[in-house]
C-alpha positions in Angstrom: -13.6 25.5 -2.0 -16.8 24.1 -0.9 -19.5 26.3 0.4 -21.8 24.3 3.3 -24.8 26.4 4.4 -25.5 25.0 7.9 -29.3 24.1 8.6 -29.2 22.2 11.8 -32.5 20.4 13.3 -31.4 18.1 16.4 -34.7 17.2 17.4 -37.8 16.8 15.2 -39.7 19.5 17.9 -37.4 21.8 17.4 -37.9 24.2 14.2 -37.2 23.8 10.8 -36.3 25.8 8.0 -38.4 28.6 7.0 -39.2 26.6 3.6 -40.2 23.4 5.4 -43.9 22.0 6.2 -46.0 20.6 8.5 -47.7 18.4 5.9 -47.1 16.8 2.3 -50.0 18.6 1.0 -48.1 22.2 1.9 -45.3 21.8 0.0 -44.4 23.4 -3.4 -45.0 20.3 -4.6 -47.1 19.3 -7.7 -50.7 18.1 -7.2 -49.9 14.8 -8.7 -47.7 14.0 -6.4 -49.7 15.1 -3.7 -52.0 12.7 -5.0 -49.2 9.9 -5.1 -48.6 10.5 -1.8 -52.0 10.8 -0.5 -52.8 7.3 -2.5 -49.6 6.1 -0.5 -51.0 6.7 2.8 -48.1 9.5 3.4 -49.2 12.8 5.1 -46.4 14.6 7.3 -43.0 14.3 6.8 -40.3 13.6 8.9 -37.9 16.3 9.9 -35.5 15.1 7.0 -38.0 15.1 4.6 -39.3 18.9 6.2 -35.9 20.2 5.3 -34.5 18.6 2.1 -37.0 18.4 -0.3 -37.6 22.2 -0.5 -33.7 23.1 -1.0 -33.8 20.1 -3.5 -36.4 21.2 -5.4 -35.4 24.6 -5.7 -32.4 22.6 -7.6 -29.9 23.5 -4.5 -26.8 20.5 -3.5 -28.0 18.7 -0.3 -26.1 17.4 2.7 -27.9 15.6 4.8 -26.5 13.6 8.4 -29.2 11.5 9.9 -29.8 8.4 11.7 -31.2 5.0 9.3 -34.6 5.4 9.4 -35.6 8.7 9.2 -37.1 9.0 5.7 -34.2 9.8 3.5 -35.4 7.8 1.1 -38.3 10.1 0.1 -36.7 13.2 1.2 -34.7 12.2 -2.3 -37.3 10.4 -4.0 -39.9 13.3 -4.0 -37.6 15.9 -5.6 -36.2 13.1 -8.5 -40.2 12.4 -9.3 -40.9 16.0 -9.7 -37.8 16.6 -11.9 -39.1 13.6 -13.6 -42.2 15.4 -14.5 -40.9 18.3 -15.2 -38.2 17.2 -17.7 -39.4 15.0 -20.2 -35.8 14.3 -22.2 -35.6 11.0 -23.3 -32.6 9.0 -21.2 -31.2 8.8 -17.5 -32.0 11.4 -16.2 -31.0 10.8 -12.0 -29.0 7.9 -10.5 -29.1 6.7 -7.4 -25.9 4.7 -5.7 -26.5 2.5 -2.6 -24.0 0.3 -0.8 -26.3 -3.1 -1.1 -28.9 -4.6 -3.3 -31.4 -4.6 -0.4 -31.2 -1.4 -0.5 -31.5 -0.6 -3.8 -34.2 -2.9 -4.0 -36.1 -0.7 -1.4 -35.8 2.3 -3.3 -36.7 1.0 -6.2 -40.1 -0.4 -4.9 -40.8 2.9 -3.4 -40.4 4.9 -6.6 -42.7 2.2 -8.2 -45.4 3.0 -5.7 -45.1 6.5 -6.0 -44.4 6.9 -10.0 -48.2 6.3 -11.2 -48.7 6.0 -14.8 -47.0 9.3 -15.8 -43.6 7.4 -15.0 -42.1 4.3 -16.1 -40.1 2.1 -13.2 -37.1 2.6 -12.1 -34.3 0.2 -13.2 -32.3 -2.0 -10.5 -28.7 -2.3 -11.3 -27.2 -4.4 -8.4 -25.2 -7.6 -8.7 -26.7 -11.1 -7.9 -29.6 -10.7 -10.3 -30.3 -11.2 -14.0 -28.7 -8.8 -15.8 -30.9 -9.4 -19.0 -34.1 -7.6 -17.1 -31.7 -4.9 -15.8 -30.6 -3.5 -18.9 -34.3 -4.4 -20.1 -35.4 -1.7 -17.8 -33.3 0.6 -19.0 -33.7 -0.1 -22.7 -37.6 0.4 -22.7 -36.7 4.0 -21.3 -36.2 3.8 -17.3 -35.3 7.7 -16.2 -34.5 6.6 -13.0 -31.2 4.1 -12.3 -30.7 2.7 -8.8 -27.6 1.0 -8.7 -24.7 -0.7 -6.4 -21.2 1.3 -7.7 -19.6 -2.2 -8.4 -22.6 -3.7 -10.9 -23.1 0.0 -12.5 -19.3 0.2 -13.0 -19.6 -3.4 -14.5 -22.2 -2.3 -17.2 -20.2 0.9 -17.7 -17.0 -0.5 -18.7 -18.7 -2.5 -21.1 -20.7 0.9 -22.5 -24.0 -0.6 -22.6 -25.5 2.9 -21.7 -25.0 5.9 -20.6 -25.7 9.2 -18.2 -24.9 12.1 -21.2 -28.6 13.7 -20.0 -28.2 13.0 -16.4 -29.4 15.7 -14.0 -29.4 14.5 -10.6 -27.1 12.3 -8.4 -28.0 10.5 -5.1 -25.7 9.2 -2.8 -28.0 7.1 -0.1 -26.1 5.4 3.0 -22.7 7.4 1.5 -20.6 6.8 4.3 -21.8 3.0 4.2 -20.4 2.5 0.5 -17.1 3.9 1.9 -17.1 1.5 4.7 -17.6 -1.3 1.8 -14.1 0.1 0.1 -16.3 1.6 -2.6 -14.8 5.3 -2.9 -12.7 4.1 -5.8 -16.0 2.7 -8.1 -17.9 6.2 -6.7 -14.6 8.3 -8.5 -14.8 6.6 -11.6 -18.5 6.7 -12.2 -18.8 10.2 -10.9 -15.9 11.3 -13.6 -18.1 10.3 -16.2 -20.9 12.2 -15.3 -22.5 15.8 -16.7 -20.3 18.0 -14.4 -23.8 20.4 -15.0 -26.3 18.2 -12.2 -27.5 18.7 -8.7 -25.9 16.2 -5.8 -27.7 15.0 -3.0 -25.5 13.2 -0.4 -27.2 11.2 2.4 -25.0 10.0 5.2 -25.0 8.8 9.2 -21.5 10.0 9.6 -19.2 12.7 7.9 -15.9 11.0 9.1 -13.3 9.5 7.2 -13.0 9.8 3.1 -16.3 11.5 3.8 -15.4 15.2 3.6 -13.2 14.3 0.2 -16.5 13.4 -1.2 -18.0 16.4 0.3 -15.5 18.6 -1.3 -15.2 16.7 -4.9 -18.6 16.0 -5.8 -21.3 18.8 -4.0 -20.9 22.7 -4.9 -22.5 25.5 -2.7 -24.7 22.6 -1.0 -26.5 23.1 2.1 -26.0 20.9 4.5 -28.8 19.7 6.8 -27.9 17.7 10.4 -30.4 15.6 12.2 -29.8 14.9 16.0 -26.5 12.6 16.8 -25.7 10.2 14.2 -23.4 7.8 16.9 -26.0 6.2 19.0 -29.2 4.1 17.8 -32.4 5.4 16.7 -34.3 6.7 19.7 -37.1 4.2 17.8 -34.8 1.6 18.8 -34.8 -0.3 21.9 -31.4 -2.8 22.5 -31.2 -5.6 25.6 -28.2 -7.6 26.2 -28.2 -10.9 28.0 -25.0 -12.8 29.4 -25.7 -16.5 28.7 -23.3 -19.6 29.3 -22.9 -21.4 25.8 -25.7 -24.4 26.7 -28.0 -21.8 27.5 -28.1 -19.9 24.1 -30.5 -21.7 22.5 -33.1 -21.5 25.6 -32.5 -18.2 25.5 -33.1 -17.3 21.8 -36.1 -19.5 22.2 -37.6 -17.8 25.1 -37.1 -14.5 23.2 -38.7 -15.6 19.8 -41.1 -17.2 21.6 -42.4 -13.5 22.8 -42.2 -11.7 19.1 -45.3 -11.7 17.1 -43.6 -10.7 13.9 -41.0 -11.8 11.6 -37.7 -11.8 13.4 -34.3 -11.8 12.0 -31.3 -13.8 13.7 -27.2 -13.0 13.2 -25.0 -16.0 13.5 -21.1 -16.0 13.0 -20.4 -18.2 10.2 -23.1 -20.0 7.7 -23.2 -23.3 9.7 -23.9 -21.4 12.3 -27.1 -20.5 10.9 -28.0 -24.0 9.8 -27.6 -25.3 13.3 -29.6 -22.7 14.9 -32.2 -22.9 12.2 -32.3 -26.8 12.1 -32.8 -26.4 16.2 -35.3 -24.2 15.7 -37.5 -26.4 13.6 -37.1 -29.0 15.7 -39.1 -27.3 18.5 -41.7 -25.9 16.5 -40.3 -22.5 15.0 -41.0 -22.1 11.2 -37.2 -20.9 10.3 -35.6 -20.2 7.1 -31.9 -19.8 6.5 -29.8 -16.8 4.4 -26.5 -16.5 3.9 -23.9 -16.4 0.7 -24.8 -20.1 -0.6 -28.5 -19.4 -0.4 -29.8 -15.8 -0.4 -32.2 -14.6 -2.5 -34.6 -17.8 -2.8 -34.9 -18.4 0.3 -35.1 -14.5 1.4 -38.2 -14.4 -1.0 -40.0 -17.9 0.5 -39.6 -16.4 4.2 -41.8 -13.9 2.8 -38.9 -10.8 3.4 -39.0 -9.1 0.1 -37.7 -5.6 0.3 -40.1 -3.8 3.0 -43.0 -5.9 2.1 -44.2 -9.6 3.8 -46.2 -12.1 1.7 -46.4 -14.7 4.6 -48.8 -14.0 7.9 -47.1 -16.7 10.2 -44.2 -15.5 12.1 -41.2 -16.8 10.5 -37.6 -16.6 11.5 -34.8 -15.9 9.6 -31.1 -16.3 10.1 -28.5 -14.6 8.1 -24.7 -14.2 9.0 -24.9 -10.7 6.9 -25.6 -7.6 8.4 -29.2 -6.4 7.5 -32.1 -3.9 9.9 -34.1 -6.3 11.8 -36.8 -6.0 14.2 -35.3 -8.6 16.4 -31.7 -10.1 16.6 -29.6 -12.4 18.2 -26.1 -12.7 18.2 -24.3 -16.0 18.4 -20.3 -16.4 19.2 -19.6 -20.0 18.9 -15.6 -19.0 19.9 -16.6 -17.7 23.6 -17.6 -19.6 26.9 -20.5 -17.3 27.3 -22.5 -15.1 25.1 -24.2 -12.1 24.3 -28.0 -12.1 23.3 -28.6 -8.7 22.5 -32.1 -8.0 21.3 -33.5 -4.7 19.1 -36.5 -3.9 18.8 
């Protein structure tokens, strides 16, 4: 049966584990990485990061519950670099599974900024994307694979590599690749994995087909709980408006008008977004549309490439798939009136 140390840590002012820091440059971490992180512009970590990365790096299983936002992805990323480091056998050596390829593209870009020279980058192994530079990646020696369970799976079945030296298994936004029907995918990739390798299981929720993963793939792990994972961020503010239908799109407008950033915009179906987008033009908005016909093209010439923006005009996108924004609206074209809700 599992074992499940409990370490919980419902507020960030609250204390922390005896092992965790106040800065980066405390940790048992190595100097280069200190450096890395310096270079990076990252001094004190979050209360995730506080708590995992010590138990990680002393090779321990983690489980860790927290709200989207809070810096799981370096409270994982930090102990993979320094096993990295540490280990120099040639081959995957940690794998990272994510429910989307936005997501895995994030992860990826932060291990390249972190890495330096001593590392090579990470390979991406996500559906949607040439597979020719994907298995590139991994044949010039990527150590590190981030990858959606479906596209890994893929290459898998078709033995174009393999994990026979892998030491470390992430699973980011767990719960989330659940949601997506992925358990199945998880099961068979995880049976083919070194049964010798430390877990590290990130989740909002432990409901569900949660605990069976809990139980099957983590062994004496300690488990780590940040704060309620069923409401919002407290970094996250919502408003809701109730509009008649021919008000929406004064509405939207008066909202966008008020944002000085990028803004992201949910419609129901995909000619939803082209009407809202074509209406937005039309009175001066610079908007770009994203949905399944036409996603990554026109996600990269709206300037939203994984956490990074390469246009300074505000630009608005519209996408009828759920992705983190920094401001929303939500368009029913099936009721009489409408909800505007608005995050920020």
């Amino acid at each position: 049966m599992l074992n499940v140390s409990e370490v919980n840590a419902e507020r960030s002012s609250e204390a922390l584990p005896e092992s965790a820091s106040a800065r980066f440059s405390e940790m048992l971490i190595s100097p280069y990485v200190k450096e890395r992180l310096a270079a990076g512009r990252f001094t004190t970590p979050t209360p995730v990061q506080a708590a995992a990365i010590p138990q990680a790096l002393e090779g321990k299983d983690v489980l860790a519950t927290a709200q989207t936002g809070t810096g799981k992805t370096l409270a994982f990323l930090i102990p993979v670099i320094e096993r990295l480091l540490k280990d120099k056998t040639p081959g995957i050596a940690a794998l990272v599974l994510v429910p989307t390829r936005e997501l895995a593209m994030q992860v990826v870009d932060q291990f390249n900024k972190l890495r330096g020279n001593q590392l090579l980058p990470a390979a991406l192994v996500v559906g949607g994307l040439s597979e020719g530079a994907q298995l590139q990646a991994i044949r010039k020696g990527a150590r590190l694979v981030v990858a959606t369970p479906g596209r890994l799976e893929d290459y898998l079945d078709r033995r174009l590599f393999h994990f026979n030296v892998l030491r470390m298994l992430i699973l980011d936004e767990a719960d989330r690749m659940l949601d997506m029907g992925f358990l199945p995918a998880i099961k068979r990739i995880v049976s083919i994995l070194p049964k010798e390798r430390q877990t590290m299981c990130f989740s909002a929720t432990m409901e569900g087909d949660m605990a069976r993963v809990v139980k099957d793939y983590l062994c004496n792990a300690v488990r780590l709980s940040f704060g309620s994972t069923s409401k919002p961020s407290e970094n996250v503010r919502i408003q809701a408006f109730e509009v008649a239908m021919d008000r929406k799109q004064e509405m939207l407008q008066r909202l966008l008008a008020k944002e000085t950033g990028k803004c992201l915009v949910f419609a129901r179906t995909k000619r939803g977004t082209e009407r809202i987008a074509e209406s937005l033009n039309r009175r001066g908005f610079s908007a770009a549309m994203i949905h399944g016909d036409r996603w990554r093209r026109t996600w990269l010439r709206a300037g939203f490439t994984c956490r990074t923006s390469r246009t300074s005009s505000t630009t608005i996108c519209l996408k009828w798939r759920r992705i983190s924004s920094t401001a929303l609206g939500e368009r029913d074209a099936m009721a009489d009136t409408a909800w505007l809700r608005r995050s920020s």
